[in-house]
C-alpha atoms as one frame of an Amber mdcrd trajectory, in Angstrom:
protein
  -3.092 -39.476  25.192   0.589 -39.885  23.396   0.576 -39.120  19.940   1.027
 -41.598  17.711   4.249 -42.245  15.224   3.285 -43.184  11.735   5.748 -43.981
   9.249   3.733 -41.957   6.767   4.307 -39.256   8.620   7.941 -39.523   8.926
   7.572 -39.117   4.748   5.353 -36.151   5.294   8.147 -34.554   7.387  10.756
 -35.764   4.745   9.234 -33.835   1.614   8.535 -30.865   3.776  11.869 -30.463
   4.853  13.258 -31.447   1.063  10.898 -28.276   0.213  11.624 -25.665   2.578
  15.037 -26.435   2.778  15.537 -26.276  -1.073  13.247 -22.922  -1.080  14.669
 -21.443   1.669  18.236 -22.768   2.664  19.477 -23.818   6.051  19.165 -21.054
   7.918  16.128 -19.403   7.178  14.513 -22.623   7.614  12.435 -22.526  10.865
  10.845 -25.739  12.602   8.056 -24.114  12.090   8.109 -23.464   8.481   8.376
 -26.940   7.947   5.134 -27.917  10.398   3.676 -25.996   8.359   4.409 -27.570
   5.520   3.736 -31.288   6.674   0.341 -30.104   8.374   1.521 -30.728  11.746
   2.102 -29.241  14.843   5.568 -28.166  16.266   5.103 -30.514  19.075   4.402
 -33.231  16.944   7.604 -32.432  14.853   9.450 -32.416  17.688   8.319 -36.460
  18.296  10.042 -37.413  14.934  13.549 -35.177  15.012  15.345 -33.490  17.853
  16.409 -30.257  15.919  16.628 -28.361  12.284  19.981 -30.692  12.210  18.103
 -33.711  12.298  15.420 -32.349   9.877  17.984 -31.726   7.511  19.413 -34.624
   7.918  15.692 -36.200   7.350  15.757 -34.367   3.971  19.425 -35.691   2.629
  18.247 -39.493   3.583  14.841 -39.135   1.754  16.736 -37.996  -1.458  19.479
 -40.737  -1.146  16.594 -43.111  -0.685  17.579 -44.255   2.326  14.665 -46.243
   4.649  13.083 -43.951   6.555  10.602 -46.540   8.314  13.829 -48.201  10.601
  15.131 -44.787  12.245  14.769 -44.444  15.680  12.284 -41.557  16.542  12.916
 -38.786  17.416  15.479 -38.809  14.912  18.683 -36.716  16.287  21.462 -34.864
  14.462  24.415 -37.183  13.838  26.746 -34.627  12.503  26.883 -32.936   9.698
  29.844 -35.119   8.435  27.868 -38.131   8.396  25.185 -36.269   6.790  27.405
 -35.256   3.954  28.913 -38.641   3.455  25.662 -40.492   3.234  25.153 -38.287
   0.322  28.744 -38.269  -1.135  28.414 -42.350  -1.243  24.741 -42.034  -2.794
  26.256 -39.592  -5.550  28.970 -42.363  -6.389  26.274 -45.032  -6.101  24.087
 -43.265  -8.678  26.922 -41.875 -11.288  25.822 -43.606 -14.398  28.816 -42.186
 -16.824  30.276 -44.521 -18.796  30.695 -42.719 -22.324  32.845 -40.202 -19.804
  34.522 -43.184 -18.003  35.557 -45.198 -21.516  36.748 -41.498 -22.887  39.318
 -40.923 -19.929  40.965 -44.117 -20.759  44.509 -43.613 -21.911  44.209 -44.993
 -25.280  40.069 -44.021 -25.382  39.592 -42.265 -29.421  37.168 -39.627 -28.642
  35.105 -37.688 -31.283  32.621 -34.999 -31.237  30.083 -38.242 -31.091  31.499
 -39.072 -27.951  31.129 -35.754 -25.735  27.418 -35.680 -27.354  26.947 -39.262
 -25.760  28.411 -37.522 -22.936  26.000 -34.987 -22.922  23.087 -37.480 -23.038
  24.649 -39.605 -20.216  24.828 -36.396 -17.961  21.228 -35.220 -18.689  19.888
 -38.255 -17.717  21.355 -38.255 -14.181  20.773 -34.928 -13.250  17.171 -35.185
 -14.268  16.791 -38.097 -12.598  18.500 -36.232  -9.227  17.149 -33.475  -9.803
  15.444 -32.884  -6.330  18.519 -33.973  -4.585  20.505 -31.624  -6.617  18.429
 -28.798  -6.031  18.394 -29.246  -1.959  22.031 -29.420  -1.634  22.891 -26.520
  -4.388  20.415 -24.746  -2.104  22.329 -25.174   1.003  25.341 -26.260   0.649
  27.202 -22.527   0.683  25.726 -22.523   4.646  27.417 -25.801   5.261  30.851
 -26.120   5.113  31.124 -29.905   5.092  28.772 -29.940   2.225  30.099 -26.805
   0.088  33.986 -28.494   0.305  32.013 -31.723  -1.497  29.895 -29.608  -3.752
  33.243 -27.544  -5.321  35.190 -30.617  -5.073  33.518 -34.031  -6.354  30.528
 -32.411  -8.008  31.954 -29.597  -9.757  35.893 -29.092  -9.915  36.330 -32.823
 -10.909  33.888 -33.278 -13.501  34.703 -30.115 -15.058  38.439 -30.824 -15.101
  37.477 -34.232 -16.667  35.455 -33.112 -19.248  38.140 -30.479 -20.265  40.609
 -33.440 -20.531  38.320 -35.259 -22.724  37.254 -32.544 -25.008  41.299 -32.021
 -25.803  41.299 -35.490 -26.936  37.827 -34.906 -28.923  40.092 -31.799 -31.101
  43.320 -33.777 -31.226  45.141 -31.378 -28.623  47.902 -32.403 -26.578  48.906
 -30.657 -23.001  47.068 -29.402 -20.292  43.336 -27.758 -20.626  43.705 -24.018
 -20.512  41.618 -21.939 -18.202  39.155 -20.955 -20.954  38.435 -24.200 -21.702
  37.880 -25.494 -18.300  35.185 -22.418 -18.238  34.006 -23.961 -21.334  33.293
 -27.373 -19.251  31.558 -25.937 -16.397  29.468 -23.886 -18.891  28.599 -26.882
 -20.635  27.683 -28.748 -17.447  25.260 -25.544 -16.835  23.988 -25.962 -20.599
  22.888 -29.396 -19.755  21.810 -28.614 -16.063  19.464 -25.799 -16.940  17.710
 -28.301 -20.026  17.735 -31.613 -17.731  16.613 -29.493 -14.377  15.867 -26.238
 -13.832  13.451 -25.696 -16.288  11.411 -27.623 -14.955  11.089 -25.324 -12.175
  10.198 -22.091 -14.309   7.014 -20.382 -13.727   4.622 -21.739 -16.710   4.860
 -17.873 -18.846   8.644 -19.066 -19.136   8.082 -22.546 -20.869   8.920 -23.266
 -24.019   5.408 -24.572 -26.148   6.218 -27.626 -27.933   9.331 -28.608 -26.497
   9.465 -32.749 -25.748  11.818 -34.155 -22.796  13.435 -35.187 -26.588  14.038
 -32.283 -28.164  15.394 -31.453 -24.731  17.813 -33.822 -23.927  19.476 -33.885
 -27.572  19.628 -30.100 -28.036  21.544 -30.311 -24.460  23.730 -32.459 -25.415
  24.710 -30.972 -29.339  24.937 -27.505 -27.159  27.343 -29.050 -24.621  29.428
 -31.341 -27.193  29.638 -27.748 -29.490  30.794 -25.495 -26.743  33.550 -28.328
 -25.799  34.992 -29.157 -29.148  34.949 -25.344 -29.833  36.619 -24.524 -26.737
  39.095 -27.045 -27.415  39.709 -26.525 -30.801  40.991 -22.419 -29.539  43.082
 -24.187 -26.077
């Protein structure tokens, strides 16, 4: 008797891929690994995707929220290209950053008040991406089409940005020096580690008492200090 396709099972699939893939990377990944994981056997994985391509590309459309209840089962690898653009136009979709986007305006006055609005702006996406974030920070040094987006439109950019803006915040003029671009990517990390990945310490690591608050504005006083005194020194 032929096994029958459920679309709750393609979501099964989905979060057990998101999982191993995020816990494992790419290549260590097995087909099996991720049966496993969605309590089913290979041969039934093999019914919903064609290869560990196609299960990865499984993983990237259930964190971009794509529909998974239209694909055509099995689902096969459509290159990793498209893979990594369906996820480059989700990131741009998502970006919620206007207190960045009204600083980098020409005439924009920006104050210490501003890169702490920053700060809150950017802890609220990446906690809200959080699992997508994880999977492709995971990964994406195994995949070349992803690692050239991660260094480029997720890091390099917003870093350079942020640099720009915190000149502006300490009434600098010229161009941000390399400290203080290291200053920026710390800062992202400063707000990254509050918004994300402690969430995903063991429970002896957690801090007693701490609210998602107390959280998010300590992130963002942190970041907005390590800008402005960055800046202040360019």
């Amino acid at each position: 008797m032929a096994r029958k396709k459920t679309p709750q099972k393609v979501d099964d699939i989905a979060e057990a891929a998101i999982a191993c893939f995020t816990d494992l990377g790419v290549r260590r990944t097995q087909m099996a690994d991720v049966a496993k994981a969605a309590g089913v056997s290979a041969g039934t994985l093999y019914l919903y995707v064609t290869s560990k391509e196609a299960l990865f590309h499984l993983a990237i459309l259930k964190v971009c929220a794509q529909p998974l209840n239209t694909l055509a089962l099995p689902l096969a690898d459509p290159g990793m290209k498209t893979t990594a653009a369906i996820f480059s136009a989700r990131t741009a979709e998502v970006r919620h950053w206007p207190a960045l986007d009204n600083a980098l305006k020409p005439r924009a006055t920006v104050e210490v008040e501003t890169l702490h609005r920053i700060g809150e702006e950017l802890y609220d996406m990446l906690c809200e991406a959080r699992r997508a974030i994880w999977l492709v920070d995971r990964c994406s040094s195994e995949i070349p089409e992803f690692e050239e987006m991660h260094a480029r439109d997720l890091r390099a950019r917003h870093r350079d940005h942020l640099a720009s803006v915190a000149l502006k915040a300490a009434n600098r003029k010229g161009t941000p020096s390399p400290a203080l671009r290291l200053a920026a990517r710390l800062g992202i990390e400063i707000v990254a580690w509050a918004a994300m990945h402690r969430l995903r310490e063991s429970p002896a690591n957690n801090i007693p008492g701490l609210s998602e608050t107390d959280a998010r504005e300590t992130a963002a006083r942190s970041f907005a200090a390590t800008l402005m005194k960055a800046a202040e020194g360019n």
